[in-house]
N, C-alpha and C positions, 0 to 999 in steps of 0.2 A: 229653788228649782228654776230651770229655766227653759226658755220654747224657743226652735228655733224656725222661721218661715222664713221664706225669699224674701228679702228686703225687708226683716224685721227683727228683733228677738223680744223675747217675753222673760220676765221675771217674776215669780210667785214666790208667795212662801202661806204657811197654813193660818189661821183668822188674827193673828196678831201683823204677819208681813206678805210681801211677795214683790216683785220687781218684772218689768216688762222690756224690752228692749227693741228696737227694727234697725233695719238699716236697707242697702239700697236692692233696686229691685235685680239688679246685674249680681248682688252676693247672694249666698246662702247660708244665714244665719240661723243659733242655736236656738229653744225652750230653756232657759236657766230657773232649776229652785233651790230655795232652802228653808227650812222651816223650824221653828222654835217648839209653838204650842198649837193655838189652837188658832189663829184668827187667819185669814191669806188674802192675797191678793196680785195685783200686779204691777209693776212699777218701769218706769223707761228712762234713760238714764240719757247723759251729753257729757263725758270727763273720762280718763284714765282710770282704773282700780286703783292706783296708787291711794295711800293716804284719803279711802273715803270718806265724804264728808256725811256731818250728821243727818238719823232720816229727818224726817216731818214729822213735827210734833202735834202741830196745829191740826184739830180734827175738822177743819173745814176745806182742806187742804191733801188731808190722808183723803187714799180713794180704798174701798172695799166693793169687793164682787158679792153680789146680794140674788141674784137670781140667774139661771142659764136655761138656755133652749134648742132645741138644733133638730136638722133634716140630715139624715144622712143613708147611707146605702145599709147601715146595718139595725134601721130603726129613726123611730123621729123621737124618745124619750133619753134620756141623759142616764139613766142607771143602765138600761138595757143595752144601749150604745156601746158604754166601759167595760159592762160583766162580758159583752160579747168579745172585744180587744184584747178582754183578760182571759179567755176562753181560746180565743183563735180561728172564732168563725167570720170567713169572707165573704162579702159583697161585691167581690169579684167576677163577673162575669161574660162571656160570648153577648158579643150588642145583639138586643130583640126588640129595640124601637124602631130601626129601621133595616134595609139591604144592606150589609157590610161586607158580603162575601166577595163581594171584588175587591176592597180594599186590603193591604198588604198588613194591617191592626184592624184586629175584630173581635178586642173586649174591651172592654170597659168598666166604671164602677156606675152603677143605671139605681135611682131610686126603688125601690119595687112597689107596686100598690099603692102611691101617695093618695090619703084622705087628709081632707083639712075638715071636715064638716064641721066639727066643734067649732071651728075657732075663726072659720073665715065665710062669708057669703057668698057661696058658689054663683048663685046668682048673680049677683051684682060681678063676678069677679070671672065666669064662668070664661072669658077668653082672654085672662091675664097669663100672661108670660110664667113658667115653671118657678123660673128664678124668682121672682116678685111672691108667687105662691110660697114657696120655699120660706121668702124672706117674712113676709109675714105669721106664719104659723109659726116661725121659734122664734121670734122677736113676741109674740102673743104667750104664748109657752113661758119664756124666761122670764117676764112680765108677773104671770101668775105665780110661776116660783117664788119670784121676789114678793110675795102676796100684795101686788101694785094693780088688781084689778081695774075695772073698770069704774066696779062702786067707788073703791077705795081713792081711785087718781080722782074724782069729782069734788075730792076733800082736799086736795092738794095743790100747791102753784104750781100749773104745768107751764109756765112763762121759763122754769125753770128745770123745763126737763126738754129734754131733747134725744136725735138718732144719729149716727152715724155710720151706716153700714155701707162698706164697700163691694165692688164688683170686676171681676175684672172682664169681661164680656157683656153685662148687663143683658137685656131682656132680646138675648141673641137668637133663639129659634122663632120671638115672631120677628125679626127683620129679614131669618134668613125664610120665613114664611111669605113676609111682606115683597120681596123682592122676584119670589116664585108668581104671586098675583101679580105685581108687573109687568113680568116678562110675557105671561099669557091677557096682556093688555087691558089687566081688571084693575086699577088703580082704585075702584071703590074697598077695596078689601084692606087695603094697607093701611098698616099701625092701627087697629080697631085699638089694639091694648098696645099703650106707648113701652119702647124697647129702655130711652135711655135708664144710664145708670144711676141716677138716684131717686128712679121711680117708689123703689124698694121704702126707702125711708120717709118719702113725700105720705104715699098711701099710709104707711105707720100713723104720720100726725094726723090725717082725717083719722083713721081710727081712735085714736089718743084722745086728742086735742094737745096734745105736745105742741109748744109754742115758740121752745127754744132753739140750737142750732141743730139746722134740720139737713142733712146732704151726704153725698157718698167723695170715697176717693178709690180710684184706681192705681193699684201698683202690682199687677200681676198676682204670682202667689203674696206678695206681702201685702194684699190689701184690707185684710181684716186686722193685721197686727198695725196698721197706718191708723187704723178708724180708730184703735181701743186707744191709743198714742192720741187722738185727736181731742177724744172725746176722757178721756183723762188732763188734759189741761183746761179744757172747759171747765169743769171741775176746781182744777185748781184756782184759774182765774177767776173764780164767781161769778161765770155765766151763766153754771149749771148746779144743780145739785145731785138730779139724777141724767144718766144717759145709757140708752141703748146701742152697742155695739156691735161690730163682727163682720162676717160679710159673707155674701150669697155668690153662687154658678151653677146654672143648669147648660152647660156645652156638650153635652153628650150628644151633638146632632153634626150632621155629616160634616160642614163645616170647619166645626169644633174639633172632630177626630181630623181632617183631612191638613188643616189649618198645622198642628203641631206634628203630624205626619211631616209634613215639607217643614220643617224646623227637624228631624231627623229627631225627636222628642222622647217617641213611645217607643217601651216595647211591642216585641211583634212576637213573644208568644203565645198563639193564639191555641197552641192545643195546651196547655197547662196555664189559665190564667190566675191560678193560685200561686203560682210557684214567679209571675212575670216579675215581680218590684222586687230585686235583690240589693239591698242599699249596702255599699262598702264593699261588693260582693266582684271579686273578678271577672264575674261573668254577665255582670247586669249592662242592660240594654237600652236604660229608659224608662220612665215611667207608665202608669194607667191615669188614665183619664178617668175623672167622675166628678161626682156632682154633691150637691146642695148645701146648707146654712150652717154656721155655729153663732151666735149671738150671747153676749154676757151684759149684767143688768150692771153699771158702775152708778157709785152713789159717795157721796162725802159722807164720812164718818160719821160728821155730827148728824146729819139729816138720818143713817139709818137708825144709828141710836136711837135719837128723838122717838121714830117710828116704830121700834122694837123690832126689826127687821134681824131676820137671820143671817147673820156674817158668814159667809162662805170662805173668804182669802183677801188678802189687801192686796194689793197694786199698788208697788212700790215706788216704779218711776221706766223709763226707755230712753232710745237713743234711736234717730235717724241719721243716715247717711248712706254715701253712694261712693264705688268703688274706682266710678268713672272709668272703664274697661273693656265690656262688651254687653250687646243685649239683653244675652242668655246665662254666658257662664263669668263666673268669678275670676279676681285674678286666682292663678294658680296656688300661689302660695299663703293663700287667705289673709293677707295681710290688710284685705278692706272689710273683712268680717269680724278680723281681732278688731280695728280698732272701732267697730260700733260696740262690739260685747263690753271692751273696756270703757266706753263713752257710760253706756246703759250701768253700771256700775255702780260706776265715781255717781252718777244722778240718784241709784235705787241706793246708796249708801249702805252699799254690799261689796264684801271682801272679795277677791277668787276663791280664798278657804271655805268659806261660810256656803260657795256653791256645792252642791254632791248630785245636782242629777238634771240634766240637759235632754230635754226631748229635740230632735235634730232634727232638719228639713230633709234629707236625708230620700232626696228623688230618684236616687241610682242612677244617676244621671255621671259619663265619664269624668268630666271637670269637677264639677259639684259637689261629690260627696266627700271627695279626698281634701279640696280646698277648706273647706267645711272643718273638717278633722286635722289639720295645718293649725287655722284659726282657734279652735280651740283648744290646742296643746298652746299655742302660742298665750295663750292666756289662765288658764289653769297649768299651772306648774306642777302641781301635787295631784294627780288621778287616779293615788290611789284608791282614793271613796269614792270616786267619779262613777256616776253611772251615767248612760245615755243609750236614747233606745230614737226610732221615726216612726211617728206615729203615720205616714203612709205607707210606710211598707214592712209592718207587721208578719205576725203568722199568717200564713199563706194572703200575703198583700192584703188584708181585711177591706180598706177603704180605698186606695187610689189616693190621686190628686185632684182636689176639688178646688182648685185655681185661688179665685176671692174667698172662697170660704176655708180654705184651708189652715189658715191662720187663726181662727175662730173657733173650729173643729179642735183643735190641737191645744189650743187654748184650754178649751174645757176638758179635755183630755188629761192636761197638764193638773188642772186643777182637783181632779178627780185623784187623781194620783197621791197628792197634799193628804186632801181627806180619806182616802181609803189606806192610804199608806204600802195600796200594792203598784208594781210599773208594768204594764206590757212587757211583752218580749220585741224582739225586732228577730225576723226571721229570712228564710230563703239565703243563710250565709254557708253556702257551702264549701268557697274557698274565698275567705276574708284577705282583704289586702294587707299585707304587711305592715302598713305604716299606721293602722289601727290598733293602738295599742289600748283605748279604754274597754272598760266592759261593756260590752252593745247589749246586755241580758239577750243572748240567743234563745232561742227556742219555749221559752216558757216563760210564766211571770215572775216578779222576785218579790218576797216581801219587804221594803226599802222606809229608812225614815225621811224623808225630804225637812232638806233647810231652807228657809230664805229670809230675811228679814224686813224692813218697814224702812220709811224714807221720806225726804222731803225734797219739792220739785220746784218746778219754776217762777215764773212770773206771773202776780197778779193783777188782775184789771177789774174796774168796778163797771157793771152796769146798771143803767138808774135812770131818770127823768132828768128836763133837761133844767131842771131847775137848779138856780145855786150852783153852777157848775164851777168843779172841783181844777185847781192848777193845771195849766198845762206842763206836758214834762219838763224839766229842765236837763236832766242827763244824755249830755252829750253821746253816751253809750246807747239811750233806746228812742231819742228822736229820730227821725226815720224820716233822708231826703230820697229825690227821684232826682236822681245823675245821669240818665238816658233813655233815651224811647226809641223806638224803632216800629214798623208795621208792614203790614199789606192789606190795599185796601181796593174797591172798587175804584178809589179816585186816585192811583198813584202807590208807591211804596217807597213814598219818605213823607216824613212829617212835616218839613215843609210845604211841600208841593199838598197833600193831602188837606192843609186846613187855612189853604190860600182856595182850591177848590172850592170849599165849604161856603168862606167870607165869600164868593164869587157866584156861588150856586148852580156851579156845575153839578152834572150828574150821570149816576154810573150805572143806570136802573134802564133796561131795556130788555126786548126778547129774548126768550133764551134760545143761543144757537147753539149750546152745546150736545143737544140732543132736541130727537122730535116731539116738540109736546104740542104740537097741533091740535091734536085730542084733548088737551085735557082745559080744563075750565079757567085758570093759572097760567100763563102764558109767559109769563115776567117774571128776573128774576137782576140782584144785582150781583155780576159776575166778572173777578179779575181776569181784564185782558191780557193776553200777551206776556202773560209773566215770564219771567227769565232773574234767576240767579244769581248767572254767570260771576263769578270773581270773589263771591260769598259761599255758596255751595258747589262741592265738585260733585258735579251733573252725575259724571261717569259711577260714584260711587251710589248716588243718590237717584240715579234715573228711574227705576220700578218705586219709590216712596210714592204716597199718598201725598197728592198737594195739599194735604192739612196740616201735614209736618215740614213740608216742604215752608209753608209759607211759617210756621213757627222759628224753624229753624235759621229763615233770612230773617224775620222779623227781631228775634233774639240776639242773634251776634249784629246788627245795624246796631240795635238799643246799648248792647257792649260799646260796640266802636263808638257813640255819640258819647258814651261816660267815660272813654278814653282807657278805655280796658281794654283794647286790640291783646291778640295771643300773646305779644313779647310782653308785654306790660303784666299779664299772668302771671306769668313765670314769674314771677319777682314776688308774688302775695302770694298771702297761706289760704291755697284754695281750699282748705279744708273747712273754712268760715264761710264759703260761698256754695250756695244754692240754686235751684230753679223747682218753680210751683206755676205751669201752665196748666189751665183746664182746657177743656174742648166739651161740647154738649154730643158730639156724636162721634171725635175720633176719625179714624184713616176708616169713615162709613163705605167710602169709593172703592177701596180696597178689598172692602167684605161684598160689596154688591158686585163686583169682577167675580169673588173668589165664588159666591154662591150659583150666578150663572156661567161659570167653567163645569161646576158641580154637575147641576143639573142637565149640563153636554157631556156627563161622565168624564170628565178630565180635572182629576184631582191632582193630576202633578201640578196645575195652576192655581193653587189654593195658596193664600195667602203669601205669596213670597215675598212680600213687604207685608208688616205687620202690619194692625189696624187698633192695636186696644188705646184705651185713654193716656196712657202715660209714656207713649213712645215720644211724643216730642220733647220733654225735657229729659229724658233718660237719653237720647242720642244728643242731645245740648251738650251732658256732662259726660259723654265720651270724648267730642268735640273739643271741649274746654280743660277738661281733667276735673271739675266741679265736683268733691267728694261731701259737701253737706248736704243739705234735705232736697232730694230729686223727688217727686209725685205730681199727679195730677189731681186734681176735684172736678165733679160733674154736677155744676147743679144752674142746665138748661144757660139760658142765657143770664143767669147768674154767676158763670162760673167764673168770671176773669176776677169780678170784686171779689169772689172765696179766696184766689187766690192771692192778690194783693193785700186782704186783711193777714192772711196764713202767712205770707211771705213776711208781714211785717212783723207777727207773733215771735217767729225765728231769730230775728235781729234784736227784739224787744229781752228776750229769755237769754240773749245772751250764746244762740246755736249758729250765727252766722251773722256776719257783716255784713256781706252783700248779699244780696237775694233778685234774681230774675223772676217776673212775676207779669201774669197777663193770658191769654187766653185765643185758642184759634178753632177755626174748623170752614171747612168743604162742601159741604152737604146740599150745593144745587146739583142735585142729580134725582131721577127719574123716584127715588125710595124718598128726597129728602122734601120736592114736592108734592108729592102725592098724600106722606105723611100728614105735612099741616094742613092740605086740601081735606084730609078727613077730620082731622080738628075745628074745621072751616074758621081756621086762623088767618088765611091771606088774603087780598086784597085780590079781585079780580078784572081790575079795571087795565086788558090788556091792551086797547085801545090808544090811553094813553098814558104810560110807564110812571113817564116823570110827574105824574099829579094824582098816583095812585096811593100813598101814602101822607093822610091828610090828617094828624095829631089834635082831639080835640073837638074837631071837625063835626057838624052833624052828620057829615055823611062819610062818614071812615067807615071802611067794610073790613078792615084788617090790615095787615105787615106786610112787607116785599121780602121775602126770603135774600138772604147774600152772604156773602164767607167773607174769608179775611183773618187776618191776626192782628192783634196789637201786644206789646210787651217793655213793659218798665223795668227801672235798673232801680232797686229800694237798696239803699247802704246807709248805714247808720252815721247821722252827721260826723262822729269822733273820727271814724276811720276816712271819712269823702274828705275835712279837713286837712286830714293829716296828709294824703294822696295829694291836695290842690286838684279835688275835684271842682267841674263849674257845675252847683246846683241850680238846678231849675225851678223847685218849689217843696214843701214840707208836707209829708203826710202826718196829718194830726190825729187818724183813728177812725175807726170803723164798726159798725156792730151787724151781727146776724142775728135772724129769727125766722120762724115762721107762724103763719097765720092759721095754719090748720082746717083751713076752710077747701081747698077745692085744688083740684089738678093746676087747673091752667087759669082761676080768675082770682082773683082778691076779695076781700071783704068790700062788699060794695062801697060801705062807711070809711072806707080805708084807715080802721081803726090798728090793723095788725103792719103798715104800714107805719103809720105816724107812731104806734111803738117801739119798731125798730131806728126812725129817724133820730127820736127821742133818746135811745139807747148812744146811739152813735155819738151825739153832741156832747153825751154827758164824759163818755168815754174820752174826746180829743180835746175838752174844756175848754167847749164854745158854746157861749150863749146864742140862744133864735136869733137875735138882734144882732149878733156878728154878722149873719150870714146875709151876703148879697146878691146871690147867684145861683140856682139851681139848675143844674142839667139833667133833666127829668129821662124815663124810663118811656114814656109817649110813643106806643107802637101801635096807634093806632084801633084799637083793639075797641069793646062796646064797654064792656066794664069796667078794663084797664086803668083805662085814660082818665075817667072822672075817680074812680077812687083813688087816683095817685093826686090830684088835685083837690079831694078832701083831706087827705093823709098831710098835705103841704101844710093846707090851710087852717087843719087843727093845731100842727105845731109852731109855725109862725106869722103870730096876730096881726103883726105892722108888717104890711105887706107893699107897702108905699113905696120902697125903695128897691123890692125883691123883684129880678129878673129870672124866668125862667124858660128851657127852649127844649127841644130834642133834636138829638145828634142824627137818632133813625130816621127824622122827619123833617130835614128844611126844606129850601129851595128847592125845588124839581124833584123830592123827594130821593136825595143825593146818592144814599152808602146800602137805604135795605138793613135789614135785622141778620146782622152775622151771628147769634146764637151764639153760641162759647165764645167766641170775639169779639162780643159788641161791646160789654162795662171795657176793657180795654182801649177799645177805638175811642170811646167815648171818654175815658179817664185822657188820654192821651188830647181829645180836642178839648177837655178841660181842663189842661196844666199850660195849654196854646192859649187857650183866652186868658189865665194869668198871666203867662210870660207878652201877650199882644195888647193886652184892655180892647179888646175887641171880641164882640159874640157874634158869633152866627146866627141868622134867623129862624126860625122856625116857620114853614110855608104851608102853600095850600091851606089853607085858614079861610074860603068862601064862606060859611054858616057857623061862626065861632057857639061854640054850648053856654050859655047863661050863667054857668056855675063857675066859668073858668074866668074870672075877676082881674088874674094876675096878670102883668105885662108879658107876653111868649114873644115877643121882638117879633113881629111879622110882618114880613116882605123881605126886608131886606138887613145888612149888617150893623150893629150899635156900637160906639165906643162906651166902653162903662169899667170903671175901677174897681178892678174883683179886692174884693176884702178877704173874707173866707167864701169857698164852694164847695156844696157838697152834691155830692155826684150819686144817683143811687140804681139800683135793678132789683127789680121787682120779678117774680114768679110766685105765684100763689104759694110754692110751696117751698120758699125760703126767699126774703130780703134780707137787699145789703144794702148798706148805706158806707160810704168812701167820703173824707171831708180833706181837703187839702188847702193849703193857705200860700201865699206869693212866698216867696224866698226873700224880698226887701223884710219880709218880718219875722226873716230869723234873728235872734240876737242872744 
């Protein structure tokens, strides 16, 4: 059986198989199952149907779904949910959260009643974001399913469990809350409860103590079908054994409605909101808006075994990819949806025959539904046992579109379907289009036997201590160089000039003029001057974009043109091997703070007309480029460029692309983006004097300089940069994530969950402590930060005699500021400059160095020093990553 969400597809089959699939956020792919006997799951696949290859035999390897949980408009319980789908009762209806009667769409699909008492601490939580609510109560829920309690996880390695839940708006009514306090000039109110998108899963691990990889990804509606894909190779690779999945939206606020209004999105029948979502249907308009969680517990075979755990479906295997086309809709003739279904396939080592029942994404949307149904005749030949039904837009529309969660939703929908062996109808088709020739089951439910089968997937990686470390790779196919860099930065936007700045100690940290913050205690901020594009982006097409993507999008094609991949050069290679994986911590935020006070002037026609979610910058990349592999983004805080530079390299390593763009941007000096970490009292307030307010170390560091910026890497794997006569610049040798499970925004004082993850990292790129001679620390100045990152060093590399270490955020005059989803980038970037230079940057402002800090931090001024290996790393309490990269004389 199969599932299909925007930029994903799914594959299940009942507790023996199932298969999962995605693809890009521009398509709109299928739910595919098929089922044997008893066992299911889900599988994502990278190949042709042709000649599939055998599943996975290995039970460490097979993934099984073990427990589910979910928030939805028809109920927060998983049977009640299904009986209701299978019934035809909607959760459709006229918005009563807020004033909608002006607006031109005024229903919705609205939570009703949400309690969490059981399961979450109102208190403690009592002004967290719906979404975050949402995400926690079925992630707690699915949990207990899986009978993975709380007694029961204290018996357990949670070193080796982790979350992955995406979002595609994240914790969007407190920003567009936060920015209502702005405007009435209360800056103390903002962000009480943080918006970004991988709050969701951060909270999860304090709750847990989940240790493993801990973060979200953005890709509109495919963002829960990216997470289950994510967090199913973890798995395979032996990072994890258990992982929480899925993903969360609560956008039912004016914003949210008005936002996909100006995308011409929704329907607009508002006297019959039961009869609005007509999928295939002649007369459909668009979709409904709504809301909340679906979450599934994934677990290795062997581990549920072991634990007597009840098998629900296996997970077969998926497929990512991007259609490289447009925004919103698909190519027409689903030709970018066939060839993810056929990818997910050849990986879940599932026939087309063996498919019999496709839950479809299926948003009534003009382009979309038809493309959809193209794609999937194109690939299923035989329809006639075909069934397919959309699980949004049911009898009388039951559920809506719940954005990130909708993939997760549908999931477990899908899965229910295996196990009860009845399907939904798909309704409101009163004059079906012609070129639908499967069965949609109209009007009622059908009793159905669902197929799918079992499989085996990709590449594994060991994580371990850093002892004894194991070969490094020799396969020319998963060594992994950097062919180009590109940026934008407070010091310049080229890489030269940027980290000549550096060695120099210029700096980019001053008042902020872009707005009045006279009032506010923050005064500084570092902010790219005078940016212009010109002859890399056309203005004209680009002029309403958020300069978060704006600066992705120069930052991105520069990093092409230096790896000598210019557009003609394209054309000539199988862009279908080539990707992009930029994160951002906060996204086109500028965009949403315009769109919320137009709002609140009653002028919704100015609502979002440049998007703002997390994954527009490399989804416009691969329109740009034609880039039809893994388009997404990851959010995890200023973590996110190292997620994606590991992610991007996972891709090329597996065998799903060659080249991979990878790195990280965002914008967020604006009035929501300081005010925010003024209530975190994360910044520095020394407005006085800019350049010496960022002091690493320091006894007297009071916090961060907020700054934007991109930076962006070209990863392609040596065999093919060879083969091209690329000129490499340095080797990435590997990287590991984790989380500490301790705290929002600080680390384990010990910096014990730190020097886990280091340790992790070393073992994975097979480099001993003693290799390494260079650190470029994480050093934001912060009170806890900064000494636990220099416990974390100091645990794992004893001979410290020769080890240099600096921060990128923190030299000379306090140079670049903390660009948040940009910074591991800028900073991987001036780390791959001191290998190619033998030159480091200083680390400054050093007045009253702390006692504990032993190691050399180069202070004052610039060192020549022979990089051996570096390993680069970012820190957030609630995921580290660690990046190791080596000089390029030592490829051989």
């Amino acid at each position: 059986m199969a599932e299909i969400a925007s930029g994903s597809l799914m594959v299940f089959h009942s507790s023996h198989t199932a298969a999962l699939h995605t693809w890009p956020v521009s398509s709109f792919p299928p739910n595919i199952s098929s089922s044997r006997q008893k066992q299911s799951g889900q599988v994502r696949a990278m190949a042709s149907p042709i000649s599939a290859s055998k599943r996975e035999t290995d039970p460490k390897k097979r993934i099984v779904i073990t427990g589910m949980g979910l928030v939805s408009v028809l109920g927060n319980d998983v049977d009640t949910f299904y009986n209701k789908l299978l019934n035809g009762e909607s959760g459709i209806r006229r918005i009563d959260k807020f004033d909608a009667s002006d607006y031109p769409v005024q229903i919705a699909g609205q939570v009703p009643d949400f309690s969490a008492d059981a399961f979450i601490d109102l208190n403690k939580y009592q002004n967290l974001d719906d979404c975050w609510k949402f995400c926690l109560f079925a992630a707690k829920i699915a949990l207990q399913d899986a009978n993975l309690s709380p007694q029961v996880l204290k018996t357990m390695d949670r070193s080796k469990m982790g979350a992955v839940v995406g979002s595609g708006a994240g914790g969007i009514k407190t920003l567009y809350n936060a920015v209502d306090a702005l405007l009435k000039q209360d800056y103390s109110k903002v962000l009480t409860s943080y918006y970004p998108n991988n709050m969701g899963p951060a909270l999860l691990a304090i709750e847990t103590g989940f240790t493993g990889p801990i973060y979200s990804i953005s890709t509109a509606c495919a963002s829960s079908n990216y997470c289950l894909y994510a967090a199913a190779n973890h798995i395979i690779k032996g990072e994890a054994q258990v992982m929480v999945a899925g993903g969360t939206d609560s956008g039912v606020i004016p914003s949210g409605i008005c936002g996909f209004m100006a995308c011409k999105a929704l329907s607009s029948r508002n006297d019959e909101p039961q009869k609005a979502s007509r999928p295939w249907d002649k007369g459909r308009d668009g979709f409904v808006l709504s809301e909340g969680c679906g979450v599934l517990v994934m677990e290795s075979l062997e581990h549920a075994t072991k634990r007597g755990a009840n098998i629900i479906a296996e997970y077969l295997g998926g497929a990512i990819s991007c259609d490289a086309h447009h925004l919103t809709d698909p190519r027409s003739d689903g030709s970018g949806v066939a060839a993810c279904i056929s990818k997910s396939l050849k990986i879940a080592g599932v026939s087309p025959e063996e498919v019999n029942y496709v839950n479809a994404h299926a948003t009534s949307t003009r382009v979309g539904d038809l493309a959809e149904v193209c794609a999937i005749k194109k690939v299923f030949k035989n329809q006639r046992e075909l069934k397919m039904n959309g699980t949004k837009a049911r009898l009388q529309s039951m559920i809506g579109h719940a954005i990130g969660a909708a993939g997760g939703l549908e999931a477990i929908a899908t899965v229910k379907a295996i196990t009860t062996g009845w399907l939904h109808p798909t309704i409101n088709q009163y004059n079906l289009e012609p070129e639908v020739t499967i069965d949609t089951i109209p009007n009622g439910k059908i009793k159905h036997d669902v197929n799918v089968g079992q499989k085996q997937s990709g590449q594994v990686r060991a994580m371990a201590s850093p002892i004894s470390a194991p070969k490094r790779e020799t396969d020319p196919k998963k060594r992994i160089v950097i062919t180009g860099m590109g940026l934008v930065s407070v010091l310049g936007n080229d890489v030269d000039t940027f980290y000549n700045k550096l060695l120099n100690g210029e700096s980019g940290i001053r008042r902020i003029d872009r707005f009045d913050a006279s009032n506010y205690p923050v005064q500084i901020a570092g902010q790219v001057p005078d940016f212009s594009a010109d002859g890399v982006i056309d203005g004209n097409r680009y002029q309403n974009l958020d300069d978060c993507w704006k600066f992705c999008l120069f930052a991105a094609k520069t990093a092409l043109q230096d790896a000598n991949l210019g557009p003609q050069v394209l054309k000539t290679l199988d862009r279908s091997k080539m990707g992009a994986v930029v994160g951002s911590g906060a996204g086109g935020i500028k965009t949403l703070y315009n769109a919320v006070d137009a709002l609140l002037k009653q002028d919704y026609s100015k609502v979002l007309t440049s998007y703002y979610p997390n994954n527009m910058g490399p989804a416009l990349l691969a329109i740009e480029t034609g880039f039809t592999g893994p388009i997404y983004s990851i959010s995890t805080a200023c973590a996110s460029s190292n997620y994606c530079l590991y992610s991007a390299a996972n891709h090329i390593i597996k065998g799903e692309a060659q080249v991979m763009v990878a790195g990280g941007t965002d914008s967020g000096v604006i009035p929501s983006g300081i005010c925010g970490f003024m209530a975190c009292k994360a910044l520095s307030s020394r407005n006085d004097e800019p350049q010496k307010a960022s002091r690493p170390w320091d006894k007297g560091r009071d916090g961060f300089v907020l700054s934007e910026g991109s930076g962006v890497l070209v990863m392609e794997s040596l065999e093919h940069a060879t083969k091209r006569g690329a000129n490499i610049i340095a080797e990435y040798l590997g990287g590991a994530i984790s989380c500490d499970a301790h705290h929002l925004t600080d680390p384990r004082s010990d910096g014990s969950g730190v020097a886990a993850c280091i340790s992790k990292s070393l073992k994975i790129a097979g480099v001993s402590p003693e290799e390494v001679n260079y650190v470029n620390a994480h050093a934001t100045s912060t009170r806890v930060g900064d000494l636990a990152e220099v416990s974390a060093i100091k645990k794992v590399f004893k001979n410290q005699r020769e080890l240099k270490m600096n921060g990128t955020k923190a030299r000379l005059q306090s140079m670049i500021g903390h660009a948040i989803g940009a910074a591991g980038a800028l900073e991987a970037i001036a780390t791959v400059k001191a290998i190619a230079t033998g030159w480091l940057h200083p680390t400054i402002n050093q007045y009253n160095l702390e006692p504990e800090v032993t190691i050399d931090t180069i202070p004052n001024g610039k060192i020549k020093h022979d990089v051996n290996v570096v390993r680069t790393e970012r820190i957030r309490a609630m995921g580290d990553m660690v990046t190791i990269f080596t000089p390029e004389r030592l490829l051989i």
